[in-house]
MDTraj code that builds the backbone (N, CA, C; nanometers):
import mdtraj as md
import numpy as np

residues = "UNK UNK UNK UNK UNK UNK UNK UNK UNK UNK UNK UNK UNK UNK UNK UNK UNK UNK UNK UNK UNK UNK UNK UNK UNK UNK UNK UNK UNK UNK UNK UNK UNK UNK UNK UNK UNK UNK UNK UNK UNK UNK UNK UNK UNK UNK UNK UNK UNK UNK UNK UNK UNK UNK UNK UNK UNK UNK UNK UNK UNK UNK UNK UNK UNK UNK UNK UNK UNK UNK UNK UNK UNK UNK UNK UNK UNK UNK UNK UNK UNK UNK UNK UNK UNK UNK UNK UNK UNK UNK UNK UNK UNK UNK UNK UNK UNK UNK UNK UNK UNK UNK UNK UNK UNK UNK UNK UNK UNK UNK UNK UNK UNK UNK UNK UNK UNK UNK UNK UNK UNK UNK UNK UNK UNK UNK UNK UNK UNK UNK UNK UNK UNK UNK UNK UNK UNK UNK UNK UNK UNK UNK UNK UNK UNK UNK UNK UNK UNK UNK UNK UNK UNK UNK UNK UNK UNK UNK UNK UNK UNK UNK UNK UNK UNK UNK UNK UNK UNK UNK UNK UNK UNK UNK UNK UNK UNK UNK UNK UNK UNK UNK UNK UNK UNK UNK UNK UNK UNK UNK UNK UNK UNK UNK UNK UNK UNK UNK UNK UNK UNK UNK UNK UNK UNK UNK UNK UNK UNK UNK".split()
xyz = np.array([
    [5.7409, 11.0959, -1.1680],
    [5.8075, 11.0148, -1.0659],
    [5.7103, 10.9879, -0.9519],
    [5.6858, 10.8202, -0.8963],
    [5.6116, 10.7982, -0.8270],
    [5.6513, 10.8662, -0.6785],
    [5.5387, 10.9298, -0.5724],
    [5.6003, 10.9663, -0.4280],
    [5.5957, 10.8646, -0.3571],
    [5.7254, 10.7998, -0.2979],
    [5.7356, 10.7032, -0.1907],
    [5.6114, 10.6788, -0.0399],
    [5.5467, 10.6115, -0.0644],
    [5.4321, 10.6089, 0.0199],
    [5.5045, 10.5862, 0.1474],
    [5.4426, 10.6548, 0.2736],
    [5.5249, 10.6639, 0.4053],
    [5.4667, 10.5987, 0.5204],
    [5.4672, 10.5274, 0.5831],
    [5.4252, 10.4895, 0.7213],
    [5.3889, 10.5802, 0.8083],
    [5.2952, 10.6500, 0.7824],
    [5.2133, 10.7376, 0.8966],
    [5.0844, 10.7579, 0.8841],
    [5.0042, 10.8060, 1.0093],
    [4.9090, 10.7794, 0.9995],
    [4.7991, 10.9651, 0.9711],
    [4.7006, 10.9128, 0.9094],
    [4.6351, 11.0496, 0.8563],
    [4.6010, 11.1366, 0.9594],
    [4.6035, 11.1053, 1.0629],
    [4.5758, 11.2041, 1.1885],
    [4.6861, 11.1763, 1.3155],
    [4.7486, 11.2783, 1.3191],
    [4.8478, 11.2562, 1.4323],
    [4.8869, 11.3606, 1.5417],
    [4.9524, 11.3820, 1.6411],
    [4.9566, 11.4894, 1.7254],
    [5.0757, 11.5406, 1.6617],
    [5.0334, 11.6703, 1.6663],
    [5.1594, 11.7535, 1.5786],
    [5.3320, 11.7505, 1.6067],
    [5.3709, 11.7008, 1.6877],
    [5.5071, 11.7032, 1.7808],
    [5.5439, 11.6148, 1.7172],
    [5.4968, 11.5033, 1.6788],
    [5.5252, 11.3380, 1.6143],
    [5.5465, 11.3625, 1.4538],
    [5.6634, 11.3115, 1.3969],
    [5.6670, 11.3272, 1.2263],
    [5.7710, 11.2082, 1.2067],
    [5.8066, 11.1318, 1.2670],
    [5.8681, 11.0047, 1.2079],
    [5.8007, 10.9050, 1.1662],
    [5.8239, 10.8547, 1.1127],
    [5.7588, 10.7296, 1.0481],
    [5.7207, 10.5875, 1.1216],
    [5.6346, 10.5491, 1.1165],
    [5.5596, 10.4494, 1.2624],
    [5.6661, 10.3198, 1.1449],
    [5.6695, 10.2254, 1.2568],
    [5.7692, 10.0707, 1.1637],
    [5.6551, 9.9686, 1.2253],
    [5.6627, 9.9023, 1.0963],
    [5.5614, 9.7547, 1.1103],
    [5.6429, 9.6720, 1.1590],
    [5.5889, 9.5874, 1.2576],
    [5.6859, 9.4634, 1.3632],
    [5.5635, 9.4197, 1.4557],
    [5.6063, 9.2641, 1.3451],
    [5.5486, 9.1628, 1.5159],
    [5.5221, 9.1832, 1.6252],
    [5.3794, 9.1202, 1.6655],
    [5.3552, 9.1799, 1.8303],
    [5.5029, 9.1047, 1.9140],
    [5.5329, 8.9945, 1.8637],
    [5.6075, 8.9075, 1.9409],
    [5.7379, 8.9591, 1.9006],
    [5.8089, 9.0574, 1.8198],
    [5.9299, 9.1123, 1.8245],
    [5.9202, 9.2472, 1.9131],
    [5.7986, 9.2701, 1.9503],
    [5.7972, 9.3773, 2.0911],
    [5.7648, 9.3779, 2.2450],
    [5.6424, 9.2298, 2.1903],
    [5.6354, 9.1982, 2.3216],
    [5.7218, 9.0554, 2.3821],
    [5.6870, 9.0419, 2.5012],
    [5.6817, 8.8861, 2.5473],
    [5.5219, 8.8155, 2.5532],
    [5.5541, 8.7210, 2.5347],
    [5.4201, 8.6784, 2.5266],
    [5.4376, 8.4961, 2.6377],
    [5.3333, 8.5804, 2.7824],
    [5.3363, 8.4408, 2.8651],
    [5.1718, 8.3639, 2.8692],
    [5.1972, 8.2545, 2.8246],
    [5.0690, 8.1205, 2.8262],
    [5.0023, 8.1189, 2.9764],
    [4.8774, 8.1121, 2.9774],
    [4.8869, 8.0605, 3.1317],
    [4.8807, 7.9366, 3.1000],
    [4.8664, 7.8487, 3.2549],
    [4.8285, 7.7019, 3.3123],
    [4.7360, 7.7097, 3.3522],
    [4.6891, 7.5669, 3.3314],
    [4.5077, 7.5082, 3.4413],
    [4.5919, 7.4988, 3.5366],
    [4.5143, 7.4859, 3.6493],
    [4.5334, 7.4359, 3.8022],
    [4.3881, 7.3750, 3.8121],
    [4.4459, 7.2426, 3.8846],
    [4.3888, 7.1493, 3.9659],
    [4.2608, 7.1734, 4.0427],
    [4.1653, 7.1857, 4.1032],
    [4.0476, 7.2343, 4.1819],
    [4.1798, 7.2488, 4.3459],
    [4.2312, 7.1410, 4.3701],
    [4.3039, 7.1179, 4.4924],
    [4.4276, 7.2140, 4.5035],
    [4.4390, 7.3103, 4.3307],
    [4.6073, 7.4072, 4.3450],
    [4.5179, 7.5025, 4.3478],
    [4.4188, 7.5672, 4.4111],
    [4.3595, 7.6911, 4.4276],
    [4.2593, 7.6887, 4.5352],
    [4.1899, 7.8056, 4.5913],
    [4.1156, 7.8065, 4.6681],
    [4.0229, 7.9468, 4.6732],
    [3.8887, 7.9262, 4.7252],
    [3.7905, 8.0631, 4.7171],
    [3.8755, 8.1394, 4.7732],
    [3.9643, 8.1134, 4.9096],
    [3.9649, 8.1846, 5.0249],
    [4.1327, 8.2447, 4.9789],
    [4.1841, 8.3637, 5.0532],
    [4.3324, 8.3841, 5.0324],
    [4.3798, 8.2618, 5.1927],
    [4.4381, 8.1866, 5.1764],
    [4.5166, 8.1342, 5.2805],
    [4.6428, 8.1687, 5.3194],
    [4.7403, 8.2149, 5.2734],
    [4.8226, 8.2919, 5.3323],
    [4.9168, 8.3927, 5.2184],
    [4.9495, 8.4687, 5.2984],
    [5.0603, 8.5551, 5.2288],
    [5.1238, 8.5392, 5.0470],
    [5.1327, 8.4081, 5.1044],
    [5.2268, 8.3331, 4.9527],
    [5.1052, 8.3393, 4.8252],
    [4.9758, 8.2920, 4.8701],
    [4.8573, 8.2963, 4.7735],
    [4.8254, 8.4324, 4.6816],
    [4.8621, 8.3874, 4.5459],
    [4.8308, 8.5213, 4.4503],
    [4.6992, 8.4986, 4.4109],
    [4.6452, 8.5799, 4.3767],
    [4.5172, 8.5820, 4.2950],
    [4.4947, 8.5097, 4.1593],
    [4.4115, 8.4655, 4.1001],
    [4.4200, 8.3374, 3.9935],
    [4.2556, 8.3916, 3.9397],
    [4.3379, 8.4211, 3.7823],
    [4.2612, 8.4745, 3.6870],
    [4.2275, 8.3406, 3.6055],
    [4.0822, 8.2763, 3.5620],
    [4.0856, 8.1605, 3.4427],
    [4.0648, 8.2454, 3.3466],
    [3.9596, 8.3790, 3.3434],
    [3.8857, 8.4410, 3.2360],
    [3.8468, 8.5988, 3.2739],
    [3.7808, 8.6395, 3.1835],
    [3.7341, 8.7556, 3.1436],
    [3.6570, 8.7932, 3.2872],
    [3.5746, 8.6828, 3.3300],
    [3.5115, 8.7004, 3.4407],
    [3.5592, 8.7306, 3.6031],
    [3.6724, 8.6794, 3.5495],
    [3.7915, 8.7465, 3.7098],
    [3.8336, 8.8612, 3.6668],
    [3.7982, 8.9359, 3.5235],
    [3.8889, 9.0364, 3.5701],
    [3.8308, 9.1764, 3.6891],
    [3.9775, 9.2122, 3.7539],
    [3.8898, 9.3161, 3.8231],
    [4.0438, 9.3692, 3.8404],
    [4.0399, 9.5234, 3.9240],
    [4.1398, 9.5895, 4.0025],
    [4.1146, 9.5884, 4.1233],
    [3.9801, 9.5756, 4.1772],
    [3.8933, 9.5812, 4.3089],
    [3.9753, 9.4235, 4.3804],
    [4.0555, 9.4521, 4.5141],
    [4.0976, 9.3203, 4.5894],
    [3.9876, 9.2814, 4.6268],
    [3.8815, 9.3228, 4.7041],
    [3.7857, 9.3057, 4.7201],
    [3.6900, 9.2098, 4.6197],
    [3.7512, 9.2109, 4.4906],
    [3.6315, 9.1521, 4.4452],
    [3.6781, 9.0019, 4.3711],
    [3.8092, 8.9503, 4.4308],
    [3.8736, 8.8482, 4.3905],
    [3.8553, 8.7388, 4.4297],
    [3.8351, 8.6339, 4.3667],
    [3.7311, 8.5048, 4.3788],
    [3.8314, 8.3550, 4.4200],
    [3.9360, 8.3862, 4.3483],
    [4.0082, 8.2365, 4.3526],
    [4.1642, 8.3274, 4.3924],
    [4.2211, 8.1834, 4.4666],
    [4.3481, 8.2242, 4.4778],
    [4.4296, 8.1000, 4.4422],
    [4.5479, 8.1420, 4.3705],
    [4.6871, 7.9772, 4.3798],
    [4.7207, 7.9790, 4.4906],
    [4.7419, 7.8261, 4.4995],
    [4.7899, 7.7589, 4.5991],
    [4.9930, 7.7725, 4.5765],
    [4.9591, 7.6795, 4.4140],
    [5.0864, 7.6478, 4.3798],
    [5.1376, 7.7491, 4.2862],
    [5.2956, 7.7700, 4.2801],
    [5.3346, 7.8771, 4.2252],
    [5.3124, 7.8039, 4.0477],
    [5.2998, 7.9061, 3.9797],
    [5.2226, 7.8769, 3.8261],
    [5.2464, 7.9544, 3.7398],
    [5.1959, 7.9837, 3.6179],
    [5.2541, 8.0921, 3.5593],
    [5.1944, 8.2154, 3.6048],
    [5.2337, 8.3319, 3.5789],
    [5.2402, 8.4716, 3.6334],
    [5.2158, 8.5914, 3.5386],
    [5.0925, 8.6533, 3.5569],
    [5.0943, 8.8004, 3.4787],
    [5.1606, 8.8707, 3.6109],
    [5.2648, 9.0048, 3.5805],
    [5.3248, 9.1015, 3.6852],
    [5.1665, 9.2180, 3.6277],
    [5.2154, 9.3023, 3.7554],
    [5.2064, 9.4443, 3.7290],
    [5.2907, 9.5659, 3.6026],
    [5.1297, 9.6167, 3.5187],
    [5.1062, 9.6466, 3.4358],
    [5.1139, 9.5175, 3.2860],
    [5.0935, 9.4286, 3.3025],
    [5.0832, 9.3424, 3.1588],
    [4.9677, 9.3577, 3.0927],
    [4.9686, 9.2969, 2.9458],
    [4.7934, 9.3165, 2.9357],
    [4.7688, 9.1449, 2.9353],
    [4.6349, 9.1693, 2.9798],
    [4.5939, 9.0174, 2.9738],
    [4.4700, 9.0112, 2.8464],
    [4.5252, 8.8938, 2.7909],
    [4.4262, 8.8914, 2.6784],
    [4.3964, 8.7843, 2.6309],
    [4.2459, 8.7372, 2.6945],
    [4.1716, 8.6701, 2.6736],
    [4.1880, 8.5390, 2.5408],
    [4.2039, 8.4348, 2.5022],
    [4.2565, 8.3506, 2.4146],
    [4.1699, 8.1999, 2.3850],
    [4.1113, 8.1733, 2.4596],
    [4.0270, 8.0675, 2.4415],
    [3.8428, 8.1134, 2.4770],
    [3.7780, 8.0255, 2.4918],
    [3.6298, 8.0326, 2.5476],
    [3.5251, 8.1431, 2.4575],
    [3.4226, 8.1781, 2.5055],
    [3.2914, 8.3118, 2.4815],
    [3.4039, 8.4491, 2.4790],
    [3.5030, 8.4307, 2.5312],
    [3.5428, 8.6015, 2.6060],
    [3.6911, 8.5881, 2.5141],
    [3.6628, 8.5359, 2.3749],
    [3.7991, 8.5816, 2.3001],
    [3.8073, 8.7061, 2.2470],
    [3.9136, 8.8088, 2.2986],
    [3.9326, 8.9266, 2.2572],
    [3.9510, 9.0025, 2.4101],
    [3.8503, 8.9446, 2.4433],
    [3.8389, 9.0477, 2.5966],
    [3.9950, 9.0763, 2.6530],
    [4.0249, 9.1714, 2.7244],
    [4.1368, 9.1970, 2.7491],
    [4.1562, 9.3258, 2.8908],
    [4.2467, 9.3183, 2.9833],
    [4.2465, 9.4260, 3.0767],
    [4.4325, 9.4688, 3.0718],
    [4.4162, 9.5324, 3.1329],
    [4.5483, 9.5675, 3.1828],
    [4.5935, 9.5545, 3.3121],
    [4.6527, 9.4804, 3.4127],
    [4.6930, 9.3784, 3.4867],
    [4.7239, 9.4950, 3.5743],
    [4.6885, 9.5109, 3.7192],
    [4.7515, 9.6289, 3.8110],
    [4.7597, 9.4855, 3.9449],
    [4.7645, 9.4406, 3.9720],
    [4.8205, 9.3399, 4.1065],
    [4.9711, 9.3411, 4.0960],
    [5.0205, 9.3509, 4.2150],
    [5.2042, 9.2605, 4.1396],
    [5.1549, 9.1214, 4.0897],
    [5.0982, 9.0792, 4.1339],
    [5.1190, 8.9419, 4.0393],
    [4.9682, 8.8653, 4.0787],
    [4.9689, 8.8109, 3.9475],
    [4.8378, 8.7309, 3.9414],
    [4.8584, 8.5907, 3.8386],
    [4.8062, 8.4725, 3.8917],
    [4.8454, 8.3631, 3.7972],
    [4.7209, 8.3645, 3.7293],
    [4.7551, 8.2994, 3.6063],
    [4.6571, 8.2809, 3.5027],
    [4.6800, 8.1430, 3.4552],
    [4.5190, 8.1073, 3.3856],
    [4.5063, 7.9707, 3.3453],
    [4.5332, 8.0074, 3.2046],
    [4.5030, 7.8946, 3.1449],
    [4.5151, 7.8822, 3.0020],
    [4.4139, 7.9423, 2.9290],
    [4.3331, 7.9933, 2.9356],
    [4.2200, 8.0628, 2.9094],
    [4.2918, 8.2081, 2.8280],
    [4.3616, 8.2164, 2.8812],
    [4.4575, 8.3522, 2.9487],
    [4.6068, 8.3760, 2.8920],
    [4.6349, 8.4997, 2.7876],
    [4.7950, 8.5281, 2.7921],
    [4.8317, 8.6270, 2.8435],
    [4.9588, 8.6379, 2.8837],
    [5.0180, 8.7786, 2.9111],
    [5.1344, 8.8088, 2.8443],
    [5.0711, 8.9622, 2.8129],
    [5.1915, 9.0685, 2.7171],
    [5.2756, 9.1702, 2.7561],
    [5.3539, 9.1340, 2.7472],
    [5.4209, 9.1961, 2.8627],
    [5.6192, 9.2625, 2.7810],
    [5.6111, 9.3798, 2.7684],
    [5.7575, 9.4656, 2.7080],
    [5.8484, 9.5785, 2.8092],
    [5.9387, 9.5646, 2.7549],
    [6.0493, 9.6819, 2.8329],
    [6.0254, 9.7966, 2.6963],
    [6.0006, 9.7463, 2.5481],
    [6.0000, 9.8519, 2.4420],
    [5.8772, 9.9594, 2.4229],
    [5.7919, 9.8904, 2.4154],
    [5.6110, 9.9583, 2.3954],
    [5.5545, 9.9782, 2.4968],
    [5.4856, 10.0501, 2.4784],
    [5.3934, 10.0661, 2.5557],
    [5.2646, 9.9864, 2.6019],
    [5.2369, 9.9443, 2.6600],
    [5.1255, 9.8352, 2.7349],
    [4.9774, 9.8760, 2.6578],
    [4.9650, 10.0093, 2.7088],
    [4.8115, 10.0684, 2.7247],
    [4.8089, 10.1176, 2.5969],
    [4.8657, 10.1444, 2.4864],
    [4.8718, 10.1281, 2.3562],
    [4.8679, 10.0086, 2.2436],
    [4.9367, 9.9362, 2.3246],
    [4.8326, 9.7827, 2.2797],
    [4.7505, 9.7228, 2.2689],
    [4.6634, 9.8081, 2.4026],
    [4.5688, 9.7771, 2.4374],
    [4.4520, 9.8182, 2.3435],
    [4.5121, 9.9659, 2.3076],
    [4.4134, 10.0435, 2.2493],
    [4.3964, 9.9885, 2.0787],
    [4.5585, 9.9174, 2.0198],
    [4.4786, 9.8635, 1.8939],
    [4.4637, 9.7161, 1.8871],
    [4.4570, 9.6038, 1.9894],
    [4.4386, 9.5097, 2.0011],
    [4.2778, 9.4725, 1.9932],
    [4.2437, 9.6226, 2.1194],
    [4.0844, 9.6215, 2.1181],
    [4.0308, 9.6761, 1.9638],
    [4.1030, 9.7403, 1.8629],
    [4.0540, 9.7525, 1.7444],
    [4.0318, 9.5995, 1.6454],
    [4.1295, 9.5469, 1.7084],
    [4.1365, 9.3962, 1.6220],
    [4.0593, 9.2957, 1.6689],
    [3.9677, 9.3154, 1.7815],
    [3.8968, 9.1947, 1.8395],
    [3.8361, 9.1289, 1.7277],
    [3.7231, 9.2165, 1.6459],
    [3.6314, 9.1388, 1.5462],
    [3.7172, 9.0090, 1.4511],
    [3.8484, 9.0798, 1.4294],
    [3.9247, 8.9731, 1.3639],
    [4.0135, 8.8501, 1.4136],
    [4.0077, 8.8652, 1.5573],
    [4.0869, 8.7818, 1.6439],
    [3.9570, 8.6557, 1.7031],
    [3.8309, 8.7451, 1.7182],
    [3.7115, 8.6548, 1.7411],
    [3.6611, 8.5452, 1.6150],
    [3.7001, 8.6177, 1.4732],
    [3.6716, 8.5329, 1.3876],
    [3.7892, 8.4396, 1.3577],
    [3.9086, 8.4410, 1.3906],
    [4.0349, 8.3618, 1.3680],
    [3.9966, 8.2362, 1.4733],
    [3.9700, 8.2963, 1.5760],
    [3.9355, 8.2044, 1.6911],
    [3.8066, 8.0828, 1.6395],
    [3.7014, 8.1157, 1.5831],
    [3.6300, 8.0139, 1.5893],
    [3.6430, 7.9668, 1.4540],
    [3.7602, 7.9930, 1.3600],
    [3.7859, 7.9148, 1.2418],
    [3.8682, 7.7885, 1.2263],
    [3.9561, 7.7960, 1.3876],
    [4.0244, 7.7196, 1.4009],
    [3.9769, 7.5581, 1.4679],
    [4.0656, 7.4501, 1.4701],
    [3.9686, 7.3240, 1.4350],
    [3.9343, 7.3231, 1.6122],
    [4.0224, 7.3436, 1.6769],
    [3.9481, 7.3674, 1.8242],
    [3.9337, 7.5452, 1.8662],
    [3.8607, 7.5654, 1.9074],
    [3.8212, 7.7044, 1.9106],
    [3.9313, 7.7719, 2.0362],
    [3.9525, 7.9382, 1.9753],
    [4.0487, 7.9536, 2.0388],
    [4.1549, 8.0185, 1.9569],
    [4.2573, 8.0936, 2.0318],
    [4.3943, 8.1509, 1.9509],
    [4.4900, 8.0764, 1.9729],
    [4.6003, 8.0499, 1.8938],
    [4.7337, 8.0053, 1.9547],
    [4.8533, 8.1165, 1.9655],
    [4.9327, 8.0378, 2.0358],
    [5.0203, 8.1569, 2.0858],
    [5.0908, 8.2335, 1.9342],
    [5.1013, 8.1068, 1.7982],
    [5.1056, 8.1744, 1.6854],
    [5.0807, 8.3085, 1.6492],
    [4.8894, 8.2671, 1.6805],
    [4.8280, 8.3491, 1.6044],
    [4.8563, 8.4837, 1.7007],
    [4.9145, 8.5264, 1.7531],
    [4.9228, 8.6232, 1.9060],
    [5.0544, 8.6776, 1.8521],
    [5.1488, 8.6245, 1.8226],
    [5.3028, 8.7058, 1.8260],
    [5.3389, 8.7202, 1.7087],
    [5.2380, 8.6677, 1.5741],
    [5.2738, 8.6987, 1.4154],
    [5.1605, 8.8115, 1.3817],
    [5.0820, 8.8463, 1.4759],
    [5.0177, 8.9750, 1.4208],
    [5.1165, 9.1538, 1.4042],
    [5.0931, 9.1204, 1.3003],
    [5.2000, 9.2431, 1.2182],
    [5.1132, 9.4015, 1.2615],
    [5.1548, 9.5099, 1.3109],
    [5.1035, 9.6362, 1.3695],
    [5.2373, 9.7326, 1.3523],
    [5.1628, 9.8381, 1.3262],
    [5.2598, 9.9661, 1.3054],
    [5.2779, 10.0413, 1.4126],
    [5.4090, 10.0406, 1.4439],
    [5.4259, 10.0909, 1.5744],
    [5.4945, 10.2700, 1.5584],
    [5.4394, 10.3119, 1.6047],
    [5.5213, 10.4699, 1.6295],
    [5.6289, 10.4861, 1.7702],
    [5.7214, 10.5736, 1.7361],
    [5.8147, 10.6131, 1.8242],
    [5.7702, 10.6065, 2.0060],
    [5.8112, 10.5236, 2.1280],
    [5.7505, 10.5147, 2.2300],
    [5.6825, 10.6488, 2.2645],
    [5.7574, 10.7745, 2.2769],
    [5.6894, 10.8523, 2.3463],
    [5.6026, 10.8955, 2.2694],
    [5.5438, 10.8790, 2.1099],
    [5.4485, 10.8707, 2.0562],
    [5.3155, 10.7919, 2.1038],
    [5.3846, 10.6251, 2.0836],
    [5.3125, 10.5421, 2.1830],
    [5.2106, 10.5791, 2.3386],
    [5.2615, 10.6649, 2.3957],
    [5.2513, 10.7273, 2.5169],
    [5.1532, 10.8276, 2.5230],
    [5.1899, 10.9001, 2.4137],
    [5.0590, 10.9834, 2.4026],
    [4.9579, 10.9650, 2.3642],
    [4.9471, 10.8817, 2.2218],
    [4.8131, 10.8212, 2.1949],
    [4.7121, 10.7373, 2.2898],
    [4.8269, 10.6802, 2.4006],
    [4.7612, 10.5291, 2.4720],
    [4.6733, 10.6497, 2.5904],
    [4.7494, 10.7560, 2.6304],
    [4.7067, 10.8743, 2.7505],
    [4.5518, 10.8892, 2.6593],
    [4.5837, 10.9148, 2.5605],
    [4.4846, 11.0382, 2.5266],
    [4.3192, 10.9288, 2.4945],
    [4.3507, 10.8251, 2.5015],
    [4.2430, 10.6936, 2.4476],
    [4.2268, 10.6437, 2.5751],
    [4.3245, 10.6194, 2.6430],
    [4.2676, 10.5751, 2.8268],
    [4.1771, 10.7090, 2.8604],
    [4.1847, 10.8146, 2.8361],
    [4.1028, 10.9552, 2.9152],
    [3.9467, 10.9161, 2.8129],
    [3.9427, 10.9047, 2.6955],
    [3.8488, 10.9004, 2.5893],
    [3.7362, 10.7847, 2.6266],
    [3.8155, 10.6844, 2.7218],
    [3.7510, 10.5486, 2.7753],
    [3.6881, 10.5514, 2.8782],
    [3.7968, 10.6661, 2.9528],
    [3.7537, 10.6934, 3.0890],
    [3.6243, 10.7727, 3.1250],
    [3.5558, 10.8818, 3.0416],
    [3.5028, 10.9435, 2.9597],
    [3.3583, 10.8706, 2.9477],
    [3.3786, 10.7482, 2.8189],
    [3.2739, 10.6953, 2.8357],
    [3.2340, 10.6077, 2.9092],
    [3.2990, 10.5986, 3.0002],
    [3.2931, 10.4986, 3.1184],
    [3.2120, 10.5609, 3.2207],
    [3.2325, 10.7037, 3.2331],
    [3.1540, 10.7800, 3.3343],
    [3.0138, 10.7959, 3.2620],
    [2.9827, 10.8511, 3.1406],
    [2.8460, 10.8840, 3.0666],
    [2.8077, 10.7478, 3.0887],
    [2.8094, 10.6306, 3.0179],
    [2.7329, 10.4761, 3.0546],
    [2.6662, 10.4916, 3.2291],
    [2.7426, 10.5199, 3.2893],
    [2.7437, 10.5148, 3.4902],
    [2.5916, 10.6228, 3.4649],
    [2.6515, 10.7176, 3.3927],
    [2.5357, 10.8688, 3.4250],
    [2.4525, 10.8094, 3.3768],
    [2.4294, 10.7785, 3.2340],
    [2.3304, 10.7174, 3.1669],
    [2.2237, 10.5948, 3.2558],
    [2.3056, 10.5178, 3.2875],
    [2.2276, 10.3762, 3.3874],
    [2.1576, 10.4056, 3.5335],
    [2.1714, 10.5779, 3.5706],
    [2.1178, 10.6201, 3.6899],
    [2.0378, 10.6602, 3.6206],
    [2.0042, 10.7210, 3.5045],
    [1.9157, 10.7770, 3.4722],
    [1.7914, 10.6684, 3.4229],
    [1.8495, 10.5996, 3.3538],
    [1.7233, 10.4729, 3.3110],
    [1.7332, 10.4283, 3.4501],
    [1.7541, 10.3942, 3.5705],
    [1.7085, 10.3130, 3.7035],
    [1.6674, 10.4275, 3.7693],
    [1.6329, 10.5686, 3.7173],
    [1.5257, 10.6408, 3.8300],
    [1.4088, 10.7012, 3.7099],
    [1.4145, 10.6521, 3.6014],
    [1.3012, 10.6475, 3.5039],
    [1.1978, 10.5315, 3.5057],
    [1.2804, 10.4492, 3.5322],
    [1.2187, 10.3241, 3.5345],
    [1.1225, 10.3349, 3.6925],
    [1.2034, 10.3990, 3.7828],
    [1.1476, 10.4089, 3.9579],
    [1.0022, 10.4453, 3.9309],
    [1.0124, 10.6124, 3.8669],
    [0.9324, 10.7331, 3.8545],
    [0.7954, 10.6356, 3.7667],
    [0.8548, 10.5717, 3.6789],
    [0.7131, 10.5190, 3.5903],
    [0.6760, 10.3971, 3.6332],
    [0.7322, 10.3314, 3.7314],
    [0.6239, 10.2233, 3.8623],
    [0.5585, 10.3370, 3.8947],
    [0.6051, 10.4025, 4.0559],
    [0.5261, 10.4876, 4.0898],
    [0.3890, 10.5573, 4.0034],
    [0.4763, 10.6337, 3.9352],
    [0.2965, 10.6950, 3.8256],
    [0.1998, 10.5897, 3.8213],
    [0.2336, 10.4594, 3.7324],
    [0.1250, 10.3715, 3.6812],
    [0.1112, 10.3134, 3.7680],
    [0.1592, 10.2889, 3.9204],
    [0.0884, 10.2613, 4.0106],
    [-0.0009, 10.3310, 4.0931],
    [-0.0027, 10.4532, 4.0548],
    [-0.0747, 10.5890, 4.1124],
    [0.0495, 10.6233, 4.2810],
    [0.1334, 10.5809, 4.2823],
    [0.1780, 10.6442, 4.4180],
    [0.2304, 10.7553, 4.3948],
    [0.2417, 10.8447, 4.2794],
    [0.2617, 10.9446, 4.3091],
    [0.1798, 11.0638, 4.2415],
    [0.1874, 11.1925, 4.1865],
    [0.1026, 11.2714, 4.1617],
    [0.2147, 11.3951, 4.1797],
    [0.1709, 11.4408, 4.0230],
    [0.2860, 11.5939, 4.0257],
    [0.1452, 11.6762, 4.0579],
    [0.2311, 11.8178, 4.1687],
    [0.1438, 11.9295, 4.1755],
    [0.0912, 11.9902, 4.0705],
    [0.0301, 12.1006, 4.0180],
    [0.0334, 12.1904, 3.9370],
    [0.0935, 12.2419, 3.8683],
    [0.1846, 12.3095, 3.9464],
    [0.3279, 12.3642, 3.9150],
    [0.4079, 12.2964, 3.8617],
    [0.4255, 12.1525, 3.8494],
    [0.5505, 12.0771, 3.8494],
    [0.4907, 12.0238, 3.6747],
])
top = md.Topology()
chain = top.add_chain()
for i, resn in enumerate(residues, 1):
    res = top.add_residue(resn, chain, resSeq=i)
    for name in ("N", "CA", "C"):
        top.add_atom(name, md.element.get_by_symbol(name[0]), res)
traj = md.Trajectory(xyz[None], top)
């Protein structure tokens, strides 16, 4: 007698034993399009209160207020706080963040995913597994780019939320992680690089000892 093959995955945290269910990104999430705006519906500067921040691409993304470039004028479409934004047209298909402003408008460049069921930062974590295949869908198509299609019929196995929750914790810390070693790493090549001007310029000279 054949054993009924099960929906789970070969490595899991021990607390978890139900069976993960395959479902549409778009039967879990919402899925919002952005809009272009006009050169005249935005501006470098924040002008008042009402002005949200205005994402076209990969290249606005940030959490830093400080480091925000464009603002809407006119009210437009809207990523909230915590959505993921994920990248859909241009060089930066796949790219993707997770949205911390209350609100930020986005162009068409740009979707937002956004659920009351799943988890956000777990989407995140196998969406970014699927880039290679979302980058090649993108430039197969007759204008380059995803459609909102190709975005809410991708089929993924979902596990129980507070499953969801733990995996997305334990892969945000794993990111966070190598996010700090890259930082350590890039001080170290920019005072290697310092040390070997100096030498081959002769300005410096180790003692004896050293």
């Amino acid at each position: 007698m054949m054993r009924e093959k099960r929906n789970m995955p070969k490595l899991r945290f021990p607390e978890f034993i139900q069976e993960w269910k395959t479902s549409k990104i778009g039967e879990q999430f919402q899925l919002v399009s952005g809009q272009h705006l006009n050169p005249d519906q935005y501006s470098n500067i924040k002008e008042s209160d009402a002005s949200t921040p205005y994402f076209t691409g990969p290249s606005d993304f940030t959490t830093d207020q400080d480091l925000l470039t464009k603002w809407s004028i006119k009210q437009t479409r809207s990523s909230l706080n915590g959505d993921l934004l994920f990248t859909v047209k241009g060089s930066g298909v796949g790219s993707m963040m997770i949205q911390s402003f209350p609100e930020v408008s986005i162009g068409r460049q740009l979707m937002a995913l956004r659920t009351s069921k799943g988890n956000t930062f777990f989407l995140f974590q196998r969406l970014h597994a699927l880039r290679n295949y979302y980058v090649a869908l993108a430039s197969g198509n007759m204008i380059p780019g995803l459609t909102r299609g190709d975005i809410i019929s991708t089929k993924l196995n979902f596990p129980t939320l507070p499953e969801q929750q733990k995996i997305a914790t334990f892969l945000t810390a794993v990111d966070r992680r190598i996010a700090l070693l890259k930082q350590k790493k890039e001080k170290l090549e920019a005072y290697k690089k310092g040390v070997m001007q100096q030498l081959f310029s002769r300005q410096i000279r180790f003692k004896q000892d050293d």
